[in-house]
C-alpha positions as CSV (number, residue, x, y, z in Angstrom):
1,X,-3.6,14.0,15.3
2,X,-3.9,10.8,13.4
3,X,-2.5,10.6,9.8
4,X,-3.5,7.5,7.3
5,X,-2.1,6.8,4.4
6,X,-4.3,5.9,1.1
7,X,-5.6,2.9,-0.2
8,X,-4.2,0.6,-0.3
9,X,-2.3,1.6,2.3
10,X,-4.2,-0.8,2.3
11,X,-2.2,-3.7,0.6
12,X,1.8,-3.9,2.2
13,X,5.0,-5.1,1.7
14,X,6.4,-6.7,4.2
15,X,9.9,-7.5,5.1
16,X,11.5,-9.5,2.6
17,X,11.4,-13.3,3.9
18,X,13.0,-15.9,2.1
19,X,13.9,-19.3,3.1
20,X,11.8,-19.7,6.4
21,X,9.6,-22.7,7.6
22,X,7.1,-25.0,6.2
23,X,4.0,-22.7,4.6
24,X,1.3,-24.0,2.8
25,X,1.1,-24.2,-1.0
26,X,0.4,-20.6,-2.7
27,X,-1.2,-20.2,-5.9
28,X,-0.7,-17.7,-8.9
29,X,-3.6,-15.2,-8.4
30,X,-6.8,-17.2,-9.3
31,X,-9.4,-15.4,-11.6
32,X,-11.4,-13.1,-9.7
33,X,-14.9,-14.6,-8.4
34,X,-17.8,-13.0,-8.9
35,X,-17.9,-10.8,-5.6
36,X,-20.7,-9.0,-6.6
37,X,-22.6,-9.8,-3.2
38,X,-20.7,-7.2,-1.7
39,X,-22.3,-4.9,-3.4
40,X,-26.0,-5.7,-1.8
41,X,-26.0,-8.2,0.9
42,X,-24.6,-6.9,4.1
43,X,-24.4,-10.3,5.7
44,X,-21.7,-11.3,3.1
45,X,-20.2,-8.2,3.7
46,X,-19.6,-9.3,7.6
47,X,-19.1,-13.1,6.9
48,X,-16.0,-11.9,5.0
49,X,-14.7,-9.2,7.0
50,X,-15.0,-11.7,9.9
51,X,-13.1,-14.5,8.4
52,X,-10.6,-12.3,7.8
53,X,-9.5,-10.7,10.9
54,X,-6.2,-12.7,11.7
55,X,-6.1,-11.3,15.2
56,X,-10.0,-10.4,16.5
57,X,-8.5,-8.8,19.6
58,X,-6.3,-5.9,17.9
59,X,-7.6,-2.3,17.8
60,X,-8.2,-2.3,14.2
61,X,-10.7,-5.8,13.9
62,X,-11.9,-4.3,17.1
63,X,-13.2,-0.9,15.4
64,X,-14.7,-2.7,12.1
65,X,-16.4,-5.6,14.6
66,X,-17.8,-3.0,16.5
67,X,-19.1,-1.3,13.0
68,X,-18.9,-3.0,10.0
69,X,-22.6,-3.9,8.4
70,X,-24.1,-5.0,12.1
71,X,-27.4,-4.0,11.5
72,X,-27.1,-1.9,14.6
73,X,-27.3,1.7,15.8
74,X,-24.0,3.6,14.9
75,X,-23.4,0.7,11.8
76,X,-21.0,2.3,9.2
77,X,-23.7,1.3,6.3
78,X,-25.3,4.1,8.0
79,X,-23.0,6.6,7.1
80,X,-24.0,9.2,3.8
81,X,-22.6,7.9,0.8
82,X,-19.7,10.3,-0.6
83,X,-18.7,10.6,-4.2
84,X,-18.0,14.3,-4.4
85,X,-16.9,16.5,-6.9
86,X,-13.3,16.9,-7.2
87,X,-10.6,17.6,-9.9
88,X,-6.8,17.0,-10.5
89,X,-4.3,19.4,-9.6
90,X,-2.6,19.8,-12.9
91,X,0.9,20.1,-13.1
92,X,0.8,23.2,-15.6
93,X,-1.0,24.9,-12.3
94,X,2.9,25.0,-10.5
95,X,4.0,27.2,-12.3
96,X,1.5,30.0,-11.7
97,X,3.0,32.8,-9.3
98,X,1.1,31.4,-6.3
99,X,1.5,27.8,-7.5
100,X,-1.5,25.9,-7.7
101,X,-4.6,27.1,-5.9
102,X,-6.1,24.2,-3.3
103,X,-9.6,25.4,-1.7
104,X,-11.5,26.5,-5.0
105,X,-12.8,24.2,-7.8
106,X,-13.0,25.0,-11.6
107,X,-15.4,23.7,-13.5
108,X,-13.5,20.4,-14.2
109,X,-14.9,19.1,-11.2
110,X,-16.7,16.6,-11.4
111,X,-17.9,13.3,-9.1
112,X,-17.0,10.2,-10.5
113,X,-19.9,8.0,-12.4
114,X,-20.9,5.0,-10.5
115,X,-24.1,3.9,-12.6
116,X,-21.8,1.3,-13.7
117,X,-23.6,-2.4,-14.1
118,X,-21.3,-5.1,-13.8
119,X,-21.2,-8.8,-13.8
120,X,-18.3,-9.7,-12.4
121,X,-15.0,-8.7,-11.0
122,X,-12.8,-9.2,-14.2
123,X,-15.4,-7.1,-15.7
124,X,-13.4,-4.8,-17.7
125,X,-15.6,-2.1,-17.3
126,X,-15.0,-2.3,-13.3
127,X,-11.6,-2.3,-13.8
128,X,-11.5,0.6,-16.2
129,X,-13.6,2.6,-13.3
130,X,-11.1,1.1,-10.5
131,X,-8.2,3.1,-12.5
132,X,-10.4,6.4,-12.5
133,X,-10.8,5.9,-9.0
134,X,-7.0,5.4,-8.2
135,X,-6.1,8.9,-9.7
136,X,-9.2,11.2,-8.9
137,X,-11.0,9.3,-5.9
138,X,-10.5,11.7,-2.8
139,X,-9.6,8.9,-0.1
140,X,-8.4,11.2,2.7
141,X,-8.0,14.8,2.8
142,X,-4.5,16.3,3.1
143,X,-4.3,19.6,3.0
144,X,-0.9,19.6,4.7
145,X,0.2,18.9,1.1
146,X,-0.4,23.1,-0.1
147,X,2.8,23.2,0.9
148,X,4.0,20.9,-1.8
149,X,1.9,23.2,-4.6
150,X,3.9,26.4,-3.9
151,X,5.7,25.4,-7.0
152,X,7.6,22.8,-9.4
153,X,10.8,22.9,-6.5
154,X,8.6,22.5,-3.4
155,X,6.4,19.2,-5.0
156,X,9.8,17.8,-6.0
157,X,11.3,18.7,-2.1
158,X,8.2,16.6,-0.8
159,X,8.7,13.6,-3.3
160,X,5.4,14.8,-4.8
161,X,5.3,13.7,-8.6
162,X,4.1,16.0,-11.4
163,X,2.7,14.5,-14.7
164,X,1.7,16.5,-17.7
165,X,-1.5,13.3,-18.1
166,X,-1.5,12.1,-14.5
167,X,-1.1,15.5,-12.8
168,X,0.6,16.2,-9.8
169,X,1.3,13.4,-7.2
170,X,-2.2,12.2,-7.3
171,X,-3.3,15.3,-5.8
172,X,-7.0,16.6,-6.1
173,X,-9.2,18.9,-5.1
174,X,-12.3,17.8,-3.6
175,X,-15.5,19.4,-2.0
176,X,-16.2,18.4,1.7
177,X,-19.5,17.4,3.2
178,X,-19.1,20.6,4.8
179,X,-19.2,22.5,1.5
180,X,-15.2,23.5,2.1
181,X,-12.8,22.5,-0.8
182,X,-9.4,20.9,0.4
183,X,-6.8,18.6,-0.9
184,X,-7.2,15.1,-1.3
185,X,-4.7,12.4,-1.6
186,X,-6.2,9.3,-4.1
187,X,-4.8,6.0,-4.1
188,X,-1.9,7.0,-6.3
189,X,-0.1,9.8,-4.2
190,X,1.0,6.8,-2.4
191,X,0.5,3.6,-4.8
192,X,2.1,5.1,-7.9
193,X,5.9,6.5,-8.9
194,X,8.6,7.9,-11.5
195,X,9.6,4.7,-13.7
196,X,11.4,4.6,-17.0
197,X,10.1,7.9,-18.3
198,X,6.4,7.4,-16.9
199,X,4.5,6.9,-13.7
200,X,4.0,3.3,-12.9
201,X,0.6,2.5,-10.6
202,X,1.0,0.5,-7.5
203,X,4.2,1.2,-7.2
204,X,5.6,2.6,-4.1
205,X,6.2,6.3,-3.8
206,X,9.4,6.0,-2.0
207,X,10.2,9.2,-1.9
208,X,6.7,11.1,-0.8
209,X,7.8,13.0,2.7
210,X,4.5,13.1,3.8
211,X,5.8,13.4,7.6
212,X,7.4,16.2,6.8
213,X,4.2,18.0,4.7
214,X,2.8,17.6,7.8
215,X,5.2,19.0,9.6
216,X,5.8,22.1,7.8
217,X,2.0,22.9,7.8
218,X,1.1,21.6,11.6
219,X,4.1,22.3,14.2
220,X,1.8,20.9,17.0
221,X,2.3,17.4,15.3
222,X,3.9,14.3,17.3
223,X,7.5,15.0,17.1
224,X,8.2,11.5,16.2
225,X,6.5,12.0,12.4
226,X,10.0,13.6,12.3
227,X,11.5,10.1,12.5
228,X,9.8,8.8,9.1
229,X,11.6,10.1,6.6
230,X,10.3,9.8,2.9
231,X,8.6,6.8,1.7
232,X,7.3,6.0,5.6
233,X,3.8,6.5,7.3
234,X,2.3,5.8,10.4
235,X,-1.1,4.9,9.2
236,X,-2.0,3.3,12.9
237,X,-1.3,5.4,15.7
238,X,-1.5,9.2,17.2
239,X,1.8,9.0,18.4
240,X,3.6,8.3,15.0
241,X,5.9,5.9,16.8
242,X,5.0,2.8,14.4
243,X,6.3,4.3,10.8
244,X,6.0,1.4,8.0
245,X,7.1,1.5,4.2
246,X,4.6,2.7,1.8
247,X,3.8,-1.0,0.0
248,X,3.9,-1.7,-3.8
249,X,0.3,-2.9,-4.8
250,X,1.4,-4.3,-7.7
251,X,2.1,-8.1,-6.6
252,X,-1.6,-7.8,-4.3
253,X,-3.3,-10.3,-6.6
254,X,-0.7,-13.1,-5.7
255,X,-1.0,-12.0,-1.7
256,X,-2.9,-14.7,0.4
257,X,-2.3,-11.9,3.7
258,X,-2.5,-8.4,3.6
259,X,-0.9,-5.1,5.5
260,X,2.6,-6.1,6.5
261,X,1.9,-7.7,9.8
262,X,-1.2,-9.8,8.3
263,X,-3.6,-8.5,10.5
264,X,-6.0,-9.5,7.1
265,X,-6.6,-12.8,5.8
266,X,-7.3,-13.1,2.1
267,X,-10.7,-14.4,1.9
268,X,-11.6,-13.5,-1.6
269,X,-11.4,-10.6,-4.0
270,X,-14.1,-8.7,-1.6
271,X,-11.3,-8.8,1.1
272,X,-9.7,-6.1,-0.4
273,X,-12.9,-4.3,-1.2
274,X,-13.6,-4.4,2.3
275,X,-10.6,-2.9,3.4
276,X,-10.3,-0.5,0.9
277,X,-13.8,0.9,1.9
278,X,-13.2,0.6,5.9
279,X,-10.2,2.9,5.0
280,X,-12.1,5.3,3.4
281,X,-14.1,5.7,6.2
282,X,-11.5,6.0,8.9
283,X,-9.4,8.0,6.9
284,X,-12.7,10.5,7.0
285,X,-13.5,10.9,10.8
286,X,-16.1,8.0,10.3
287,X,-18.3,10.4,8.7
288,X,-19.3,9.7,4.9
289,X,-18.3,6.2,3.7
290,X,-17.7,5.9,-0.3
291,X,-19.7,4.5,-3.1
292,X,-19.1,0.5,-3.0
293,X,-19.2,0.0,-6.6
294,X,-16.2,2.2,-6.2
295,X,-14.6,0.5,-3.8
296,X,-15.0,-3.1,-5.6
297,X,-13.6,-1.6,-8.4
298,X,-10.5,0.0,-6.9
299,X,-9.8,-3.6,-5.4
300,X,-10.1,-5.0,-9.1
301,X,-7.9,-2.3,-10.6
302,X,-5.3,-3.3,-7.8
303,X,-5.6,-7.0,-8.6
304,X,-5.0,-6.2,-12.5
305,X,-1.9,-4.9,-11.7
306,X,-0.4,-8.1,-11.3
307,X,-0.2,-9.3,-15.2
308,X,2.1,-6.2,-15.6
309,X,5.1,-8.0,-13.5
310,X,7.2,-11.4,-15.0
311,X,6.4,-14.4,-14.7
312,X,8.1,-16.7,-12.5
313,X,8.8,-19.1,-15.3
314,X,10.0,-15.9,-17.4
315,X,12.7,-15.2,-14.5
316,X,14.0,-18.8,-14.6
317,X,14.5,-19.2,-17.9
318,X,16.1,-15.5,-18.0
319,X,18.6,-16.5,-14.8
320,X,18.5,-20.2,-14.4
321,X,21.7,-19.7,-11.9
322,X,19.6,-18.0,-9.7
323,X,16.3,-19.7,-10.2
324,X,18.3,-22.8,-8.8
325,X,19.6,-21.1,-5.7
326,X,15.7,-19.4,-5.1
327,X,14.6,-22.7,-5.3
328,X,16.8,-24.5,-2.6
329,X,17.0,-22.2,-0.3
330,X,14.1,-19.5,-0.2
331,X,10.7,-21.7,-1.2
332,X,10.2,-22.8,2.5
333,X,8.1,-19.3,2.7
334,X,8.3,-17.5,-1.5
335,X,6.0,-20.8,-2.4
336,X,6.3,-20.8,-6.2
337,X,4.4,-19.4,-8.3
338,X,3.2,-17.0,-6.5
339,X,6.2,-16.2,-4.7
340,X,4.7,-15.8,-1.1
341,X,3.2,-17.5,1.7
342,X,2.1,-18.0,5.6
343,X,2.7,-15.7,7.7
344,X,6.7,-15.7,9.7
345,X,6.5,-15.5,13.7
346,X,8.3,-12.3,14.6
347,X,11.3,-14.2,16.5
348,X,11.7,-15.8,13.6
349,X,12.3,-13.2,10.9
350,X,13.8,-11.6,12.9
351,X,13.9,-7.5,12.5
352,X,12.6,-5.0,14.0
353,X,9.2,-6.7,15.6
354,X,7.8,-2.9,16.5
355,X,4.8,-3.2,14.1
356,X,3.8,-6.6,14.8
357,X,3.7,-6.3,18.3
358,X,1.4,-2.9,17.5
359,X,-1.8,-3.2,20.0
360,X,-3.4,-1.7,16.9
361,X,-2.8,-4.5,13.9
362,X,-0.4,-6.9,15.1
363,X,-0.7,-10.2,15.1
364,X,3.0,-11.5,16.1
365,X,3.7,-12.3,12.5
366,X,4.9,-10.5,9.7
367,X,3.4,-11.0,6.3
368,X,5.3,-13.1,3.4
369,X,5.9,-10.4,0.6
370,X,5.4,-12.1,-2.8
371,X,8.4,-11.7,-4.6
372,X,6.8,-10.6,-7.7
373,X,8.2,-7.1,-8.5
374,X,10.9,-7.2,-5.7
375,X,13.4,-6.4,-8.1
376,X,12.1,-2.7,-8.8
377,X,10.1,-2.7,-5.9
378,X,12.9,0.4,-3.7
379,X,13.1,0.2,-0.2
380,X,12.4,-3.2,1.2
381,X,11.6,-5.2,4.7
382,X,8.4,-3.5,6.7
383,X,10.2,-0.2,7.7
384,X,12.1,0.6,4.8
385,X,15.3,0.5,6.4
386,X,16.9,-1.4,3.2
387,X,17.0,0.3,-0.2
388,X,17.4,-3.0,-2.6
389,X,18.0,-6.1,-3.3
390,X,21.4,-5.7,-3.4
391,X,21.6,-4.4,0.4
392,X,19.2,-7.1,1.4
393,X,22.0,-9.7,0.8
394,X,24.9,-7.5,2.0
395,X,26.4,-9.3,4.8
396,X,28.0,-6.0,5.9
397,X,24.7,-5.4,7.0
398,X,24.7,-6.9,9.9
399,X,27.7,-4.9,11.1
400,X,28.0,-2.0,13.2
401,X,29.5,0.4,10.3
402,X,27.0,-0.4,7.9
403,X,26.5,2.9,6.1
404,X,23.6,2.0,3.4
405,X,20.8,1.7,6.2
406,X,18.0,4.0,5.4
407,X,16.3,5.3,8.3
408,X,18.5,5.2,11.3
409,X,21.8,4.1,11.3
410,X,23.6,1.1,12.7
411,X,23.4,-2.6,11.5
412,X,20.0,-3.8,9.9
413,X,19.2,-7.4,12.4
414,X,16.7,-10.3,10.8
415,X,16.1,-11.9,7.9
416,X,19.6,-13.6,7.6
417,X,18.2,-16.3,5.1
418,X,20.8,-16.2,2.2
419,X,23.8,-14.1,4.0
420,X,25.9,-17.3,4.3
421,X,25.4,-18.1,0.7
422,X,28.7,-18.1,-0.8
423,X,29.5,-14.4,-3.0
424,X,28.7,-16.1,-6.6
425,X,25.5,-18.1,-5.0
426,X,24.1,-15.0,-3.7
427,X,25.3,-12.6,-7.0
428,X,22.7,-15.4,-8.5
429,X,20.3,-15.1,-6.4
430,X,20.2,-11.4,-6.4
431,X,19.7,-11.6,-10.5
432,X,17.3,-13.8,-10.1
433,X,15.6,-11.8,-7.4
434,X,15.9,-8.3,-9.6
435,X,14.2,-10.8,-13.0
436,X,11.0,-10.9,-11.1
């Protein structure tokens, strides 16, 4: 069995490095060009994805060289278009005696419209139809997740979010090619969570147990999806052995690399696009592959989520202690403004190097996060093993009887930039950190 996350799992947050070596200059996120290309010229398509494999060799730029717009036999562009119709699970449905019903459609189904014309990617139509997408677009079917619907109790035991507007946990119903109706997961069962009385987009769904949906429903799983824990998929192996941290989308304008061990480079706005629709199409046997104007605009959504986070400057002048300490010691890698950088050599950071040493996307690196958001971000460095900020500059961390570890227990290794800070440098640094 082989489980992928949505979208954007996609776009990843990656342990949190501060303070590291000599990176190139990173930019606030620069206005969208017009990728429209992507849309109709499948060399583009492959000059991009190309230029952005940072490791040709791994399994994953393996499977898209092999089948991403090659003009040959078995070529992905080959694959039907799928926009089918599909419909929210509402949240008012949990609390019917059977909870919510998951293989029939009402007749609120519907497909999503794609006869959208567009002119760029900051078209604010595009972006309007890139947040449709993110809550009704089926990206992968999980019908593991019925056992979520039972009721109000059980979607709340699985970390499942219900919404009187946004329904529940990004759930839909969708029709199949096969003319079966399951549950689908749309970008925001993952990319979206509880904050301040609402439910934020992009934001990490640390508390979705999707390992243990899957468990419940398919006993014959790999054992070690018992291992994840909530917030944690393994969106690269059959084995499950390589669980990473459900990323916040929100900072993925400012990224220059993408997926936590940077197996993408950013080439453009169409980078994303690219992965967003390769995902698609793995996540769905390699069968259908979905609408690219909805793709493109799923990756333009994502980047708009960016202007919801402060400013750097706005942090500063809100916690200028802090700003000063961030400054001397952790802009070797966060390059200001954007707050990220190149990618860190494994030995370098530091932690655990299981995912980038993956024969499926590593690349021995980890990705700089940008720091945007980090301060409400949840669980932080690539497995989630940290739950804040705060822990992150804990030196007690690094001791046997540390207790606030998240997934497994013992001391949490790497990323020692700041831990010999004095205690009033790094309670500055950490109001700084939780500004942004």
């Amino acid at each position: 069995m082989r489980v992928h996350a949505s979208t954007a799992a996609v776009l990843t947050g990656l342990a949190l490095g501060a303070g590291c070596g000599a990176s190139a200059p990173s930019s606030a996120p620069e206005p969208a060009a017009a990728a429209l290309p992507y849309l109709t010229d499948a060399g583009y398509r492959r000059a991009t994805l190309l230029a952005s494999l940072v490791n040709p060799d791994d399994g994953y730029a393996e499977d898209r060289i092999a089948h991403y717009a090659t003009g040959a036999p078995g070529d992905w562009d080959a694959l039907p278009e799928w926009n089918p119709p599909a419909e929210q699970v509402l949240a008012s449905e949990l609390d019917q005696p059977a909870g919510a019903p998951t293989s029939t459609l009402s007749d609120r189904a519907a497909p999503m419209d794609t006869s959208l014309t567009v002119t760029s990617m900051d078209d604010p139509a595009l972006v309007a139809l890139g947040q449709q997408a993110f809550e009704r677009y089926p990206v992968q079917p999980a019908p593991y997740f019925s056992v979520a619907l039972t009721s109000a109790s059980a979607a709340a035991t699985y970390g499942v979010w219900t919404d009187a507007k946004r329904g529940v946990g990004g759930l839909v119903r969708a029709r199949m090619g096969d003319g079966s109706v399951t549950l689908a997961m749309t970008c925001s069962t993952c990319h979206a969570a509880p904050s301040q009385g609402g439910i934020e987009p992009g934001l990490s769904n640390h508390a979705l147990a999707l390992g243990a949906a899957v468990l419940a429903t398919q006993p014959w799983a790999p054992p070690a999806i018992a291992a994840w824990g909530p917030g944690r998929i393994d969106v690269t192996t059959s084995t499950g052995l390589e669980p990473a941290r459900i990323p916040d989308l929100r900072p993925v304008a400012f990224l220059s690399y993408i997926q936590q061990d940077a197996t993408l480079r950013v080439v453009d706005p169409t980078t994303l696009a690219i992965r967003i629709e390769t995902l698609v199409i793995t996540s769905n046997e390699e069968a259908v592959r979905p609408p690219r104007i909805l793709a493109l605009a799923l990756a333009a959504y994502v980047r708009s989520l960016a202007s919801s986070l402060p400013s750097y400057d706005a942090a500063r002048a809100a916690q200028p202690a802090g700003a000063a300490v961030f400054e001397s010691e952790c802009t070797g890698c966060h390059v200001p403004p954007a707050l990220t950088g190149d990618p860190v050599p494994l030995a370098q950071i530091g932690t655990d190097p299981t995912l980038g040493d993956s024969l499926n996307r590593g690349t021995g690196m980890y990705r700089v996060p940008s720091l945007h958001g980090v301060g409400t971000r949840g669980p932080l460095l690539h497995d989630a093993t940290l739950p804040d900020v705060d822990a992150m500059f804990d030196p007690s961390r690094l001791d046997a009887g540390f207790t606030d570890r998240l997934h497994g227990s013992g001391p949490v290794e790497g990323h020692l930039y700041g831990l010999s800070l004095t205690d009033a440098q790094r309670a500055s640094l950490v109001s700084f950190l939780k500004a942004l």
